[in-house]
Every structure is written in structure tokens, then in C-alpha cells.
C-alpha positions in Angstrom: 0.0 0.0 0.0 1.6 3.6 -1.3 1.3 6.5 1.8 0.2 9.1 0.0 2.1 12.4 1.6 0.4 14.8 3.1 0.8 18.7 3.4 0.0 19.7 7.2 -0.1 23.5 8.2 0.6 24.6 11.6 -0.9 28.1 12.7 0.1 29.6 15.6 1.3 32.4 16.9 4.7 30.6 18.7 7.3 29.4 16.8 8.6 27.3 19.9 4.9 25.5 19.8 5.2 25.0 15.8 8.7 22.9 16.9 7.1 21.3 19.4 4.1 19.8 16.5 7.0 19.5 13.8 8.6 17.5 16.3 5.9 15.2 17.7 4.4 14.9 13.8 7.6 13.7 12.7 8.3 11.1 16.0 7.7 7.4 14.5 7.8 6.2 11.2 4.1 6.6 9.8 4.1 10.0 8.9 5.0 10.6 5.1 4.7 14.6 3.9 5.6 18.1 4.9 4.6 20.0 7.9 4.5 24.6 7.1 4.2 26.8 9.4 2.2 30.4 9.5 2.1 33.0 12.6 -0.7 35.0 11.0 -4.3 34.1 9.7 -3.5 36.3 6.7 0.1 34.3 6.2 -1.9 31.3 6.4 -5.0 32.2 4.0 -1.8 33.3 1.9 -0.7 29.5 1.8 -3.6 27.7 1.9 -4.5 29.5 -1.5 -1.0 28.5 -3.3 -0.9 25.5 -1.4 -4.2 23.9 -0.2 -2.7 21.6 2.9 -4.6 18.6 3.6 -4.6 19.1 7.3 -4.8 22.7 9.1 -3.5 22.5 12.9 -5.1 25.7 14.2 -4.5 28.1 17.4 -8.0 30.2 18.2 -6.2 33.0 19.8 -4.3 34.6 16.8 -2.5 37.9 17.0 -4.2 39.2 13.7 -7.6 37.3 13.6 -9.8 34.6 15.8 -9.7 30.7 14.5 -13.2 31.0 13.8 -12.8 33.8 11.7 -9.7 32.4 9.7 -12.0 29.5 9.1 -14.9 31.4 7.8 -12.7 33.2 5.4 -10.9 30.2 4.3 -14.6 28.3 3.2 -14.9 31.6 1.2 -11.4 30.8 -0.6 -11.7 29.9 -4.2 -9.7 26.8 -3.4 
């Protein structure tokens, strides 16, 4: 069976915290794909509309928008 590789997203506002998931997502061997990072809803909507990640890990308490409202706008997106 061929593990397809996945694209994961990490939003939050700490970069310590996004090493912490890089690290932890990466522990083991069944985790085939690449793990980005964004520190801003905007940075993120940015990404997600270049490159549409299969898995969003999301912080509610952003420093430029809520999580809800990143959400909202991101079911809006094109993509």
C-alpha cells in the first residue's frame, strides 16, 4: 500500500509550539509529507490559497484574527 504524503499546516502564533508539532508529527515512522508553518491568519490564507494543505492544525487566539474567523474566510477561498 503507497502512503500518499500529506501537506500539514501549523498556525500559531509561537514558533517554539510549531517545533514542538514539527517535532511530535515527525516522532515514528508513519508519517510521510511536509509540515509549514504560519504565525498570522492572513500568512496562512496566503498559503492555503497556493498550497491547499490537507490538514490545518489551528490556534483560536491569533494575534491578527480569531480561529473562527480564519475559518470562515478560508470556506470563502476559491480553493
Amino acid at each position: 500500500m503507497e502512503n500518499k504524503q500529506l501537506n500539514l499546516l501549523v498556525f500559531d502564533d509561537s514558533k517554539e509550539d510549531f517545533v514542538k508539532f514539527e517535532r511530535l508529527i515527525h516522532t515514528g515512522d508513519n508519517f510521510n509529507g511536509q509540515v509549514g508553518y504560519a504565525g498570522t491568519g492572513s500568512e496562512a490564507l496566503q498559503i492555503c490559497a497556493k498550497h491547499a494543505p490537507d490538514c490545518i492544525l489551528l490556534e483560536n487566539d491569533l494575534p491578527d484574527m480569531e480561529g473562527l474567523e480564519f475559518l470562515g474566510k478560508l470556506a470563502k477561498s476559491p480553493r
